[in-house]
mmCIF file of the N, C-alpha and C atoms, coordinates in Angstrom:
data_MODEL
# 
_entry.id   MODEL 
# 
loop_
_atom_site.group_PDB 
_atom_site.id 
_atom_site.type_symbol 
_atom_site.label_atom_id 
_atom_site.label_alt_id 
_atom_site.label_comp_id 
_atom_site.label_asym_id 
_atom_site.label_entity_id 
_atom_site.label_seq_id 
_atom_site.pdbx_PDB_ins_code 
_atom_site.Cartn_x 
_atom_site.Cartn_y 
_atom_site.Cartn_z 
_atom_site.occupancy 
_atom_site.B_iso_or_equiv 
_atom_site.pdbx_formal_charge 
_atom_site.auth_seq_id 
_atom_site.auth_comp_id 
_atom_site.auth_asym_id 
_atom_site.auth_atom_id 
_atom_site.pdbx_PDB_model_num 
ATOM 1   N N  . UNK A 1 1  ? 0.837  -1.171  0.000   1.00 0.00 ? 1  UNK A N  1 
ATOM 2   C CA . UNK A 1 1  ? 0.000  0.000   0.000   1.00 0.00 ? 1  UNK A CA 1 
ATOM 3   C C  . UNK A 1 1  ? 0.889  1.243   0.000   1.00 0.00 ? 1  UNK A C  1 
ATOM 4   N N  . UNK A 1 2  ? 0.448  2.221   -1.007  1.00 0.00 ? 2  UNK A N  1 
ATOM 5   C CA . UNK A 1 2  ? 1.039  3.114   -1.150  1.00 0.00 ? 2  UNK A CA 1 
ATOM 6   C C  . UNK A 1 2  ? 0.914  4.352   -0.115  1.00 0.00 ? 2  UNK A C  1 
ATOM 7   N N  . UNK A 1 3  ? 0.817  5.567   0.538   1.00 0.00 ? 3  UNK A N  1 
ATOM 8   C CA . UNK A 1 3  ? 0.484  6.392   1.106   1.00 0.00 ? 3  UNK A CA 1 
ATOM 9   C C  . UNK A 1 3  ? 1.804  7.601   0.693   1.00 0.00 ? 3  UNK A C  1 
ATOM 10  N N  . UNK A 1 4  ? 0.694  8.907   0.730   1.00 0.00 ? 4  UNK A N  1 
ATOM 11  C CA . UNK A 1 4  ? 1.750  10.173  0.290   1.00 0.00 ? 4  UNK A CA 1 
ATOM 12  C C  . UNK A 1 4  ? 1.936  10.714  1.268   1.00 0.00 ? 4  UNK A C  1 
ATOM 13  N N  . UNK A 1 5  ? 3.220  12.025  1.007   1.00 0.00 ? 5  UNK A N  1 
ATOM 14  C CA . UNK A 1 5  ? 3.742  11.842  2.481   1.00 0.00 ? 5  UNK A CA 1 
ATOM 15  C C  . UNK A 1 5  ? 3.747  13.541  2.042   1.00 0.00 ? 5  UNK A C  1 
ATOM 16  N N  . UNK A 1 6  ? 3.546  14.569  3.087   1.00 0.00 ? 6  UNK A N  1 
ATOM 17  C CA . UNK A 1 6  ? 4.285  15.853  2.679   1.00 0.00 ? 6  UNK A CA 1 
ATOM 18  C C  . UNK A 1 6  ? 5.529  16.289  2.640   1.00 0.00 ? 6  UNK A C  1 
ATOM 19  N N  . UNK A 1 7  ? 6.205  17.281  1.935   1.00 0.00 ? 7  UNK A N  1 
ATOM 20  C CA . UNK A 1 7  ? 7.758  17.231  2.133   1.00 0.00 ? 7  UNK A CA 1 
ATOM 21  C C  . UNK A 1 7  ? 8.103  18.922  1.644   1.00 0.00 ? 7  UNK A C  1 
ATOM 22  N N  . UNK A 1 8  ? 8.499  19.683  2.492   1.00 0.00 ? 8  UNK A N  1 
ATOM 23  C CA . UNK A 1 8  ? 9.157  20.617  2.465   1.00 0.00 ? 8  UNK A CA 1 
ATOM 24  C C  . UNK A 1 8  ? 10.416 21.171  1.820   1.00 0.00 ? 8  UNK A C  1 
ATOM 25  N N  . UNK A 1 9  ? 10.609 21.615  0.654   1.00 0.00 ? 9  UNK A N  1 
ATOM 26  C CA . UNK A 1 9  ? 11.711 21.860  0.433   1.00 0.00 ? 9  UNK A CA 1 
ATOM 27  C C  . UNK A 1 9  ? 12.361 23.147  -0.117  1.00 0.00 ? 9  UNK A C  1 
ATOM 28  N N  . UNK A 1 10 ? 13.051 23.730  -0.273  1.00 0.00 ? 10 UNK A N  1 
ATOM 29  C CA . UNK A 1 10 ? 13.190 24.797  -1.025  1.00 0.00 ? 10 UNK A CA 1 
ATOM 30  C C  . UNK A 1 10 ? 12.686 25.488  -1.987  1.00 0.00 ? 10 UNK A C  1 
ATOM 31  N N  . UNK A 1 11 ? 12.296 26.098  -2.956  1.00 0.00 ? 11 UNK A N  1 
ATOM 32  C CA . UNK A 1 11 ? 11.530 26.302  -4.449  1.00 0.00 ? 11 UNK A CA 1 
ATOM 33  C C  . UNK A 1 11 ? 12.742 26.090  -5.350  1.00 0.00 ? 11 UNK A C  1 
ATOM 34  N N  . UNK A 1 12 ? 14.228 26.483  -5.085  1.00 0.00 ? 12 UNK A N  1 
ATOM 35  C CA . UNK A 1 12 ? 15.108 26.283  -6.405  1.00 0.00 ? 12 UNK A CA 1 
ATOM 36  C C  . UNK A 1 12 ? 15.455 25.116  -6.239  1.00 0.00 ? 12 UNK A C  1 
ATOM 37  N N  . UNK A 1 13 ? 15.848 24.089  -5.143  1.00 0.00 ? 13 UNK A N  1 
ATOM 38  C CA . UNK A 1 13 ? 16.094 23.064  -5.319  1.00 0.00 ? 13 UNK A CA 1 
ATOM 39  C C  . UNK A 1 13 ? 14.935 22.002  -6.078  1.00 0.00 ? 13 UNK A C  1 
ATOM 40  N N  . UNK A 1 14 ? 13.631 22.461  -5.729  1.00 0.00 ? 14 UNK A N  1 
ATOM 41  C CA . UNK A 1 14 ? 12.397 21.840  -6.493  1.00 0.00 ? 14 UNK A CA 1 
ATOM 42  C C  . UNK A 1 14 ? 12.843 22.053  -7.847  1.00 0.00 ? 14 UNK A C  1 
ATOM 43  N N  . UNK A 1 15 ? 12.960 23.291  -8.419  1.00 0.00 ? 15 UNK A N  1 
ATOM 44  C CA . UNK A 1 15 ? 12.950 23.523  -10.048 1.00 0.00 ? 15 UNK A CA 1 
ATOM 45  C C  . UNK A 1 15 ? 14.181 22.374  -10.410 1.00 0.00 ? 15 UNK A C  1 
ATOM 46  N N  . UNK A 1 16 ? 15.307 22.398  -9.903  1.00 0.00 ? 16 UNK A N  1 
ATOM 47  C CA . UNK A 1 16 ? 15.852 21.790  -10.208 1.00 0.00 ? 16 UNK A CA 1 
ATOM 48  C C  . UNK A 1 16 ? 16.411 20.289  -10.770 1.00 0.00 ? 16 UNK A C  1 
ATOM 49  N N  . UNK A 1 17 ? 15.353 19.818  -9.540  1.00 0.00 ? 17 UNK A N  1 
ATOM 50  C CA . UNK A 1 17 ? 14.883 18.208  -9.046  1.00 0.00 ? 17 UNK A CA 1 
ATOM 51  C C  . UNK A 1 17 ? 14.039 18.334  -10.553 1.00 0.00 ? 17 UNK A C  1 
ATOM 52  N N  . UNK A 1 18 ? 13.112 19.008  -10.673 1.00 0.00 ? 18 UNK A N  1 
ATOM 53  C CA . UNK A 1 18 ? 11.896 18.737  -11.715 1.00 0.00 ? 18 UNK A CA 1 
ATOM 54  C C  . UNK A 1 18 ? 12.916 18.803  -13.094 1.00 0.00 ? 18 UNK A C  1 
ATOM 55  N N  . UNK A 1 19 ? 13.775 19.255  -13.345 1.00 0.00 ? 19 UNK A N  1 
ATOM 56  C CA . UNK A 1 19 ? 14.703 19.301  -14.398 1.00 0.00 ? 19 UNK A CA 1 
ATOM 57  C C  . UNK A 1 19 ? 15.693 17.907  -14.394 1.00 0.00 ? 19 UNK A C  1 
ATOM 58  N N  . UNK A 1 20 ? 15.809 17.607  -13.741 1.00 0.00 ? 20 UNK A N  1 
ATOM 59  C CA . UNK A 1 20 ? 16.984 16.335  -13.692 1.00 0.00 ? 20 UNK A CA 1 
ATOM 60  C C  . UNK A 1 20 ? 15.577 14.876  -13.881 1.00 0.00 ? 20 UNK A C  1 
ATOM 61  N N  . UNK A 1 21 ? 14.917 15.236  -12.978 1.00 0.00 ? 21 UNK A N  1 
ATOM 62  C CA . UNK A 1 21 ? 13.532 13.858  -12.979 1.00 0.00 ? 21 UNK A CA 1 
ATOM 63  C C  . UNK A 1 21 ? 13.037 14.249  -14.346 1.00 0.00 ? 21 UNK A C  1 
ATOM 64  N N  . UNK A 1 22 ? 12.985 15.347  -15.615 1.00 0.00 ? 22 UNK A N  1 
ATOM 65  C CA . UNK A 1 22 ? 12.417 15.464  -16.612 1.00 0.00 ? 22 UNK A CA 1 
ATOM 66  C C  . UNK A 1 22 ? 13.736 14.426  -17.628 1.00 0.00 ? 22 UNK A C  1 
ATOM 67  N N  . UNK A 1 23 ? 14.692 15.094  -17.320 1.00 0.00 ? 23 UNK A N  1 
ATOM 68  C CA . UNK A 1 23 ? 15.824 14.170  -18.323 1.00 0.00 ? 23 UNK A CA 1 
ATOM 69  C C  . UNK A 1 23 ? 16.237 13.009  -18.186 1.00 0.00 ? 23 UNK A C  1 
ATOM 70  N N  . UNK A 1 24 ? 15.789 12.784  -16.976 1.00 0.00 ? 24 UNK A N  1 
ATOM 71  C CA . UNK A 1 24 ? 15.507 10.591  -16.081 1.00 0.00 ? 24 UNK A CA 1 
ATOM 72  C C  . UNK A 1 24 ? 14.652 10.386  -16.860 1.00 0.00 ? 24 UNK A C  1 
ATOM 73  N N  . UNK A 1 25 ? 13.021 10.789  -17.325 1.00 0.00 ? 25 UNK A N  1 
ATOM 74  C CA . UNK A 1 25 ? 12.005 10.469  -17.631 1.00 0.00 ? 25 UNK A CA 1 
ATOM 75  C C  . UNK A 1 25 ? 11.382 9.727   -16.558 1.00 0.00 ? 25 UNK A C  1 
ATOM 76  N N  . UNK A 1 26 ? 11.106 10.718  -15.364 1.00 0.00 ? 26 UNK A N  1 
ATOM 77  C CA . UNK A 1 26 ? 10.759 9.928   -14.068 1.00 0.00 ? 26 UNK A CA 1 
ATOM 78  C C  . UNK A 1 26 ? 10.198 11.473  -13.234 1.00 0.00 ? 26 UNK A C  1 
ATOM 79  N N  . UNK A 1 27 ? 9.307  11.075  -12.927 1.00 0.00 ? 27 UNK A N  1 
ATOM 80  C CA . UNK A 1 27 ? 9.084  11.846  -11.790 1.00 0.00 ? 27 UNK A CA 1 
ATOM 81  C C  . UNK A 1 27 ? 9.967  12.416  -10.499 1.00 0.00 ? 27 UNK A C  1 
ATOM 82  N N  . UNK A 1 28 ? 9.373  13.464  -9.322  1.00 0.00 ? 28 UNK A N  1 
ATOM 83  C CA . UNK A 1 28 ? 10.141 14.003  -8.127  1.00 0.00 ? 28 UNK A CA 1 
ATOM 84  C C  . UNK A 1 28 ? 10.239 12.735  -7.097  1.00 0.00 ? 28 UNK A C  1 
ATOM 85  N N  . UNK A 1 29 ? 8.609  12.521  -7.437  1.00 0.00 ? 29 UNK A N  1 
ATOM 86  C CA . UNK A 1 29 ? 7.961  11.742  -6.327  1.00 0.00 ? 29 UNK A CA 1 
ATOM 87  C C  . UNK A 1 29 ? 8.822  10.448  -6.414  1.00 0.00 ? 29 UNK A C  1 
ATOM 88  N N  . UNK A 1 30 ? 8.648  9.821   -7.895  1.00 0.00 ? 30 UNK A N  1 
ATOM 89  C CA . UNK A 1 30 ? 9.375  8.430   -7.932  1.00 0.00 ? 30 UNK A CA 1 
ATOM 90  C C  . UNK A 1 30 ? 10.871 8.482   -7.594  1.00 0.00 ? 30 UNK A C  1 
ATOM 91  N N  . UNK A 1 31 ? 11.434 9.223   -7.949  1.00 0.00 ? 31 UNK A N  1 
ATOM 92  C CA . UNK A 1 31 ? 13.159 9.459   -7.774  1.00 0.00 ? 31 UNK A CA 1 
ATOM 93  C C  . UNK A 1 31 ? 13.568 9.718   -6.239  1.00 0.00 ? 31 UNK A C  1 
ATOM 94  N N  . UNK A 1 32 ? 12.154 10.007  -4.935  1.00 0.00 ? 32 UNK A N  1 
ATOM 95  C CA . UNK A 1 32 ? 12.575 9.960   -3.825  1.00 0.00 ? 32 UNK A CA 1 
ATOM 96  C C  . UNK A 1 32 ? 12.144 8.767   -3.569  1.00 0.00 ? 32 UNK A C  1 
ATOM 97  N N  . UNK A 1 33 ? 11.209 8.320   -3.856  1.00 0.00 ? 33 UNK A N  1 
ATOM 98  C CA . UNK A 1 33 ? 10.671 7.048   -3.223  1.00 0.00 ? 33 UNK A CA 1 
ATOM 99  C C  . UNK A 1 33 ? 11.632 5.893   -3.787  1.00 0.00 ? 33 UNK A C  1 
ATOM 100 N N  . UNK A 1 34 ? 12.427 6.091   -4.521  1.00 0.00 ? 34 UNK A N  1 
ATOM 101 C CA . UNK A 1 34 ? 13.425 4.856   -4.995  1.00 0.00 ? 34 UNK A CA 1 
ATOM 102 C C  . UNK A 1 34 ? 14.923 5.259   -4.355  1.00 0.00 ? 34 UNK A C  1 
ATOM 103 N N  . UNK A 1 35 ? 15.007 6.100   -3.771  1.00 0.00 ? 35 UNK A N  1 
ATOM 104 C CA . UNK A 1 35 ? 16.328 7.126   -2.995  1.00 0.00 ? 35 UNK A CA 1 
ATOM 105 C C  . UNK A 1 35 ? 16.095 6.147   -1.909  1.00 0.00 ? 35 UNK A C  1 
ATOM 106 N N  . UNK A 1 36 ? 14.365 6.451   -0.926  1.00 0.00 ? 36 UNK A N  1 
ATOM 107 C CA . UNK A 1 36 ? 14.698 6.329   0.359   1.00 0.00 ? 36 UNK A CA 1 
ATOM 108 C C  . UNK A 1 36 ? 14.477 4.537   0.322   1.00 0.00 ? 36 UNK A C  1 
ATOM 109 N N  . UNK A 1 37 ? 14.044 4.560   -0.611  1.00 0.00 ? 37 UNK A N  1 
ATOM 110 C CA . UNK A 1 37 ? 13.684 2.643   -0.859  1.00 0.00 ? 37 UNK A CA 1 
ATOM 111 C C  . UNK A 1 37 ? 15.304 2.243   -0.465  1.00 0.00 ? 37 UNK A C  1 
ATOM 112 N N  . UNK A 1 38 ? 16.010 2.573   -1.542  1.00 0.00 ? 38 UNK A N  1 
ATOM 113 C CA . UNK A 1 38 ? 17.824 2.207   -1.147  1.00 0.00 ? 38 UNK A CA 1 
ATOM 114 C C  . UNK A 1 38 ? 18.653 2.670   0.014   1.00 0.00 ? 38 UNK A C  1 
ATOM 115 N N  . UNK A 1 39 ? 17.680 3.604   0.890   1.00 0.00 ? 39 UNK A N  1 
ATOM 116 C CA . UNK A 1 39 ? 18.596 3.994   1.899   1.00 0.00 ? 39 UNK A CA 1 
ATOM 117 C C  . UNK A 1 39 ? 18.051 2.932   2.720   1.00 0.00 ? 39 UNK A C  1 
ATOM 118 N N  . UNK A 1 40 ? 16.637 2.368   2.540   1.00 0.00 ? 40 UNK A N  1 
ATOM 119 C CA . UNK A 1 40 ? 16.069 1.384   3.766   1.00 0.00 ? 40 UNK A CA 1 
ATOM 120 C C  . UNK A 1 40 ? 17.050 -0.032  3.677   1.00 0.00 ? 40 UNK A C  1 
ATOM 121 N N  . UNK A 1 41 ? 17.160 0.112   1.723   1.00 0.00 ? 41 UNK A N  1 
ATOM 122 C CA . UNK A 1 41 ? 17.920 -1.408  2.011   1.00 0.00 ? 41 UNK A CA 1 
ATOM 123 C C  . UNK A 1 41 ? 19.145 -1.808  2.209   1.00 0.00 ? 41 UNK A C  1 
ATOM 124 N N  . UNK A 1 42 ? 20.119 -0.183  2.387   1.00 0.00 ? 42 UNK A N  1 
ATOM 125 C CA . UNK A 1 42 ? 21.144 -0.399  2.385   1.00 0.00 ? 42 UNK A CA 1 
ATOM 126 C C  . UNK A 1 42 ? 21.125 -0.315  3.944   1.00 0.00 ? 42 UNK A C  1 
ATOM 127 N N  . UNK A 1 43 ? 20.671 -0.175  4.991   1.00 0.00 ? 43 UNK A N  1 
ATOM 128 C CA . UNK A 1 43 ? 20.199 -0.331  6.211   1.00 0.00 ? 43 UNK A CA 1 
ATOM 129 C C  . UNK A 1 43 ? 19.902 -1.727  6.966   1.00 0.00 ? 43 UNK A C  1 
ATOM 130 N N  . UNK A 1 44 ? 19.242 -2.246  6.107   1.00 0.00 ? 44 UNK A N  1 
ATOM 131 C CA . UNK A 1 44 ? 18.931 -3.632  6.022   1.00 0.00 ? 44 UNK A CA 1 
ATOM 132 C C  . UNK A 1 44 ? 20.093 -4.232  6.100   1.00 0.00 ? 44 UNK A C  1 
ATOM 133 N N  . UNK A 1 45 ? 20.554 -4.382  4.944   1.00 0.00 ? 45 UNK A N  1 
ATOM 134 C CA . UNK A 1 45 ? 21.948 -5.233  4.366   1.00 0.00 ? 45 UNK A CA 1 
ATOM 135 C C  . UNK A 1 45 ? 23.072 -5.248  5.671   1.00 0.00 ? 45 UNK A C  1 
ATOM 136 N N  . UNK A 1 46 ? 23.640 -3.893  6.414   1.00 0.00 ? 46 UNK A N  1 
ATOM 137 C CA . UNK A 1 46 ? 23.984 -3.387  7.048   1.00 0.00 ? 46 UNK A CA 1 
ATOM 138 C C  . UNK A 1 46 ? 23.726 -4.442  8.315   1.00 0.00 ? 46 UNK A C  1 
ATOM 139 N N  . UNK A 1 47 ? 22.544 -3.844  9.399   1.00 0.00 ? 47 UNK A N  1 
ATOM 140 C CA . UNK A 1 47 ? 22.618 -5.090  10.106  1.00 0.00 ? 47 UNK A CA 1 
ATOM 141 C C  . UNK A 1 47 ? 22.372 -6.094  9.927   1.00 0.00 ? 47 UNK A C  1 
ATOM 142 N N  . UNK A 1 48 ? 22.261 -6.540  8.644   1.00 0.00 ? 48 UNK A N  1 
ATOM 143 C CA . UNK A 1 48 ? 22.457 -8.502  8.877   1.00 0.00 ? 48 UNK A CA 1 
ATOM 144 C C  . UNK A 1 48 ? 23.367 -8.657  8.638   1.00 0.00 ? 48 UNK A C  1 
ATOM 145 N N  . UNK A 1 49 ? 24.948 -8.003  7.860   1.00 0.00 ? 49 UNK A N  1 
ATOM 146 C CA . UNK A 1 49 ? 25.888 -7.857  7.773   1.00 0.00 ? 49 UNK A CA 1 
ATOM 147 C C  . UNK A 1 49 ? 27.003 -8.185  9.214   1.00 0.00 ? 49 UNK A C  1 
ATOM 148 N N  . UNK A 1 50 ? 25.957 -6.891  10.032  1.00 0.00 ? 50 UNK A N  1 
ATOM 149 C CA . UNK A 1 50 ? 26.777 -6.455  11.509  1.00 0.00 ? 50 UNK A CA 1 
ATOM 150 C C  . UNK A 1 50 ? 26.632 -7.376  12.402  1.00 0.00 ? 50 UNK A C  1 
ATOM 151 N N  . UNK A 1 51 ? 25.012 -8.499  12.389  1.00 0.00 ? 51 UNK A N  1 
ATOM 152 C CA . UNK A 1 51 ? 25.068 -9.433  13.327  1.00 0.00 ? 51 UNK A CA 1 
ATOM 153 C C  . UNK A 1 51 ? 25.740 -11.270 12.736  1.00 0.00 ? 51 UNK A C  1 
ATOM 154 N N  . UNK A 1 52 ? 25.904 -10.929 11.304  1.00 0.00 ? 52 UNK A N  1 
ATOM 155 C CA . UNK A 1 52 ? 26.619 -12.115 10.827  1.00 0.00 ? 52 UNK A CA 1 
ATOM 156 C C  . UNK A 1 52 ? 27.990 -11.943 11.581  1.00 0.00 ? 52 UNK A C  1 
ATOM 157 N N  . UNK A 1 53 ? 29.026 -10.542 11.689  1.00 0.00 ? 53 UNK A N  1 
ATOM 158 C CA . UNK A 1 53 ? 29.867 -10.640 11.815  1.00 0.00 ? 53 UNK A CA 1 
ATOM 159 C C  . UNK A 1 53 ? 30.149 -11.159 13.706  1.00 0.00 ? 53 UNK A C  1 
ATOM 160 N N  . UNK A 1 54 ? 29.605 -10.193 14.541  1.00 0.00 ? 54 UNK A N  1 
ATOM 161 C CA . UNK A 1 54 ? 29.394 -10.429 15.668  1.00 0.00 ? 54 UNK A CA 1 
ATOM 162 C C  . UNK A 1 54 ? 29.178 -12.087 15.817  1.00 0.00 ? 54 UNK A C  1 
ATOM 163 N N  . UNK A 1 55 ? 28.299 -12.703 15.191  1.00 0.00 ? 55 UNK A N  1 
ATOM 164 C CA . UNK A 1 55 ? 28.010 -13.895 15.349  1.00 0.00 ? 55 UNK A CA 1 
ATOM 165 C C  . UNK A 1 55 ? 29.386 -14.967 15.358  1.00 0.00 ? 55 UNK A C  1 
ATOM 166 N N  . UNK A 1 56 ? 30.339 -14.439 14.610  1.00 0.00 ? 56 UNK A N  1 
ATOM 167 C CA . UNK A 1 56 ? 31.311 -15.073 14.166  1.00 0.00 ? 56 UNK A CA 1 
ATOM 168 C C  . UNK A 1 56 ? 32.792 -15.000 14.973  1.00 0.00 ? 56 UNK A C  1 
ATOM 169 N N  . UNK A 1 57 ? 32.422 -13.852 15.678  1.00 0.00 ? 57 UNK A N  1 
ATOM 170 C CA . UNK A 1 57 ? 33.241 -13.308 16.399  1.00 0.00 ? 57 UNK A CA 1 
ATOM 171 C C  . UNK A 1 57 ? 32.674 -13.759 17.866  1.00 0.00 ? 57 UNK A C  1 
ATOM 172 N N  . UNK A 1 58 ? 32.002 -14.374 17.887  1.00 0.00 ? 58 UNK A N  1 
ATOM 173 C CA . UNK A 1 58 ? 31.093 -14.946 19.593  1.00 0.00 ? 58 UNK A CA 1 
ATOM 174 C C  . UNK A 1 58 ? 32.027 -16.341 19.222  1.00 0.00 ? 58 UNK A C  1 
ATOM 175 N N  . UNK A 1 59 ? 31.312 -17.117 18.339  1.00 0.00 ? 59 UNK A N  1 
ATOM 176 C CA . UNK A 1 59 ? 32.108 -18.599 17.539  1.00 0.00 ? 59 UNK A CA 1 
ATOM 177 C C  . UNK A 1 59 ? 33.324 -18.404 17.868  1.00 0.00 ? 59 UNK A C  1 
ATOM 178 N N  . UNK A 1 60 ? 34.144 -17.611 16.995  1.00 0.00 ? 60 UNK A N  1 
ATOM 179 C CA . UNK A 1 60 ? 35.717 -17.606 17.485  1.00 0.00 ? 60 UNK A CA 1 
ATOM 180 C C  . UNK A 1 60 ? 35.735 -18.275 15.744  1.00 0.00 ? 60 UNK A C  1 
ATOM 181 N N  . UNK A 1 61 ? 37.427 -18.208 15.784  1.00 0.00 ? 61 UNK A N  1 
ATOM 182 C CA . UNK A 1 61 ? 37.895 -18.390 14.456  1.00 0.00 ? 61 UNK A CA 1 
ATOM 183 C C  . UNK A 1 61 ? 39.041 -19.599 14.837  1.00 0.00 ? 61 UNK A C  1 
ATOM 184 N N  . UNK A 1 62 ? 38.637 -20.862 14.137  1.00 0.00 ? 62 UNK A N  1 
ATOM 185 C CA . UNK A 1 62 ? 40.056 -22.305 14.293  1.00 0.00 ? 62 UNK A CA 1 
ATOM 186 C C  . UNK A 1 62 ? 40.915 -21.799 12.852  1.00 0.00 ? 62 UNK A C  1 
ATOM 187 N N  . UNK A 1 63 ? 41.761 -21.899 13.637  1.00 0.00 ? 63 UNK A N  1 
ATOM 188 C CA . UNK A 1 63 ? 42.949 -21.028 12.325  1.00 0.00 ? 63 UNK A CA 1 
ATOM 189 C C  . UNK A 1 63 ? 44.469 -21.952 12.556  1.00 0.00 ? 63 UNK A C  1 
ATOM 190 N N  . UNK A 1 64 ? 43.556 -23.496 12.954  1.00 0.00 ? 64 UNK A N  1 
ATOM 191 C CA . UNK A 1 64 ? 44.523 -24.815 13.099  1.00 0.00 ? 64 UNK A CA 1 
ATOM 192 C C  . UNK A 1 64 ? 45.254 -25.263 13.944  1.00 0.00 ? 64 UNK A C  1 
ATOM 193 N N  . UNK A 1 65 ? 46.417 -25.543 13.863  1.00 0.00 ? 65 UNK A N  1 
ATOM 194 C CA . UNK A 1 65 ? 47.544 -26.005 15.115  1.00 0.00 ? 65 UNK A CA 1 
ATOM 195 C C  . UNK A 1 65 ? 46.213 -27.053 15.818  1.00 0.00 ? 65 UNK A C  1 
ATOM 196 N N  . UNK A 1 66 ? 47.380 -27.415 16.894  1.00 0.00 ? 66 UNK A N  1 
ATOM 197 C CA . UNK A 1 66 ? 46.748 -27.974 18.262  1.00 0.00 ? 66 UNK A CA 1 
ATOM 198 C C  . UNK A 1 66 ? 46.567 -27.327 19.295  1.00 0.00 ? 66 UNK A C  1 
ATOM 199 N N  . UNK A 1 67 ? 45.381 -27.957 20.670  1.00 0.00 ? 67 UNK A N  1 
ATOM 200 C CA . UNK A 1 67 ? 45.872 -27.148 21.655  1.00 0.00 ? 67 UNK A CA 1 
ATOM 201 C C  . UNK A 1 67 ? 47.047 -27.296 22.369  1.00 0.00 ? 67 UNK A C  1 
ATOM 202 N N  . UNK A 1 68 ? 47.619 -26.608 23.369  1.00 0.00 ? 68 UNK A N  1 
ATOM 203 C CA . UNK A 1 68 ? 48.749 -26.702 23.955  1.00 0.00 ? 68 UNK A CA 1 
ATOM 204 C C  . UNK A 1 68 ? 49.079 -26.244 25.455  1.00 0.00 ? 68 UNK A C  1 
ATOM 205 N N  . UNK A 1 69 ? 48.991 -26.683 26.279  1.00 0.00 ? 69 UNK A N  1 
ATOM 206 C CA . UNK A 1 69 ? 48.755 -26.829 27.958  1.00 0.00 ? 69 UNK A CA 1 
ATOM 207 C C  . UNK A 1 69 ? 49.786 -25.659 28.235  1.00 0.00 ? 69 UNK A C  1 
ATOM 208 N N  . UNK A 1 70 ? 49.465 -25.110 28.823  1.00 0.00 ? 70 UNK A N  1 
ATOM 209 C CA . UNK A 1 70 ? 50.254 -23.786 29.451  1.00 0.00 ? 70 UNK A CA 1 
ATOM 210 C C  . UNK A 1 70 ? 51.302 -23.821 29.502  1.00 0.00 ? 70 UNK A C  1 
ATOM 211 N N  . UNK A 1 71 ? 51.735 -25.027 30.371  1.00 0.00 ? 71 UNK A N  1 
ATOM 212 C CA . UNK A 1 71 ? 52.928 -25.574 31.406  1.00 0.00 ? 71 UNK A CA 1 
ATOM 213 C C  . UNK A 1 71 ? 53.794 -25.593 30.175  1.00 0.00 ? 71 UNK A C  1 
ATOM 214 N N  . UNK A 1 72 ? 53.229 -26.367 28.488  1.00 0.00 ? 72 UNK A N  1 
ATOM 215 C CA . UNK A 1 72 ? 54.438 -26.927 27.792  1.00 0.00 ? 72 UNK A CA 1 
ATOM 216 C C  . UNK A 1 72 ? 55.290 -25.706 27.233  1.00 0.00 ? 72 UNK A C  1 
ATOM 217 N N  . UNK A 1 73 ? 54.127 -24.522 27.090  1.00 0.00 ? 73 UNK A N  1 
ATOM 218 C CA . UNK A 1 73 ? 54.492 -22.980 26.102  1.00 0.00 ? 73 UNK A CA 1 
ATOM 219 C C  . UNK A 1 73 ? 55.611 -22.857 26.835  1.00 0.00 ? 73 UNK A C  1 
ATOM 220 N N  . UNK A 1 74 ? 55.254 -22.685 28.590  1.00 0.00 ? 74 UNK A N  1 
ATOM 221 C CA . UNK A 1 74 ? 56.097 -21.907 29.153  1.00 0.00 ? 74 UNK A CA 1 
ATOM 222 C C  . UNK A 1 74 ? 56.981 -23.041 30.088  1.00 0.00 ? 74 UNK A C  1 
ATOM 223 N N  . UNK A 1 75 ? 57.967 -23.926 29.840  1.00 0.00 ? 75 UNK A N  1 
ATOM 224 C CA . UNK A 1 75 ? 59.084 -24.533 30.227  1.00 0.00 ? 75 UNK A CA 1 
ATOM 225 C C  . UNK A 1 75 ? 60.119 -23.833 30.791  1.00 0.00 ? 75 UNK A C  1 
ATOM 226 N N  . UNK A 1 76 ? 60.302 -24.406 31.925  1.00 0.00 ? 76 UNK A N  1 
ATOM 227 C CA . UNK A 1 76 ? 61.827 -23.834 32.422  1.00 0.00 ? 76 UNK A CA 1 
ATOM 228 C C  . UNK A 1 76 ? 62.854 -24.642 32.689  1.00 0.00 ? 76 UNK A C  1 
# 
């Protein structure tokens, strides 16, 4: 479902917008609503990104060898 939203903006930055959305062949309206569409999904992406990594970093990383008892590291 669609719903319109009000939005405040300057008058020259409007003329302007209406000049760049005329040479897109796209509307004001569509060229924000596909702006904030990509800011939601780059938001998205973001934390599932941030809790994959965390997740991985809880796990821990095996990066091989064996284990090795304290006592043997440190010999005297």
């Amino acid at each position: 479902m669609k719903q319109n939203i009000t939005l405040s903006i300057d008058q020259a930055l409007l003329t302007k917008l209406r000049v760049i959305a005329a040479q897109r062949s796209t509307s004001v309206s569509r060229m924000l609503a596909d702006e904030l569409s990509t800011i939601v999904e780059q938001a998205e992406h973001y934390e599932q990104a941030k809790r994959a990594a965390l997740d991985a970093l809880e796990t821990g990383f095996h990066l091989g060898g064996k284990p090795v008892a304290r006592d043997e590291l440190h010999e005297r």
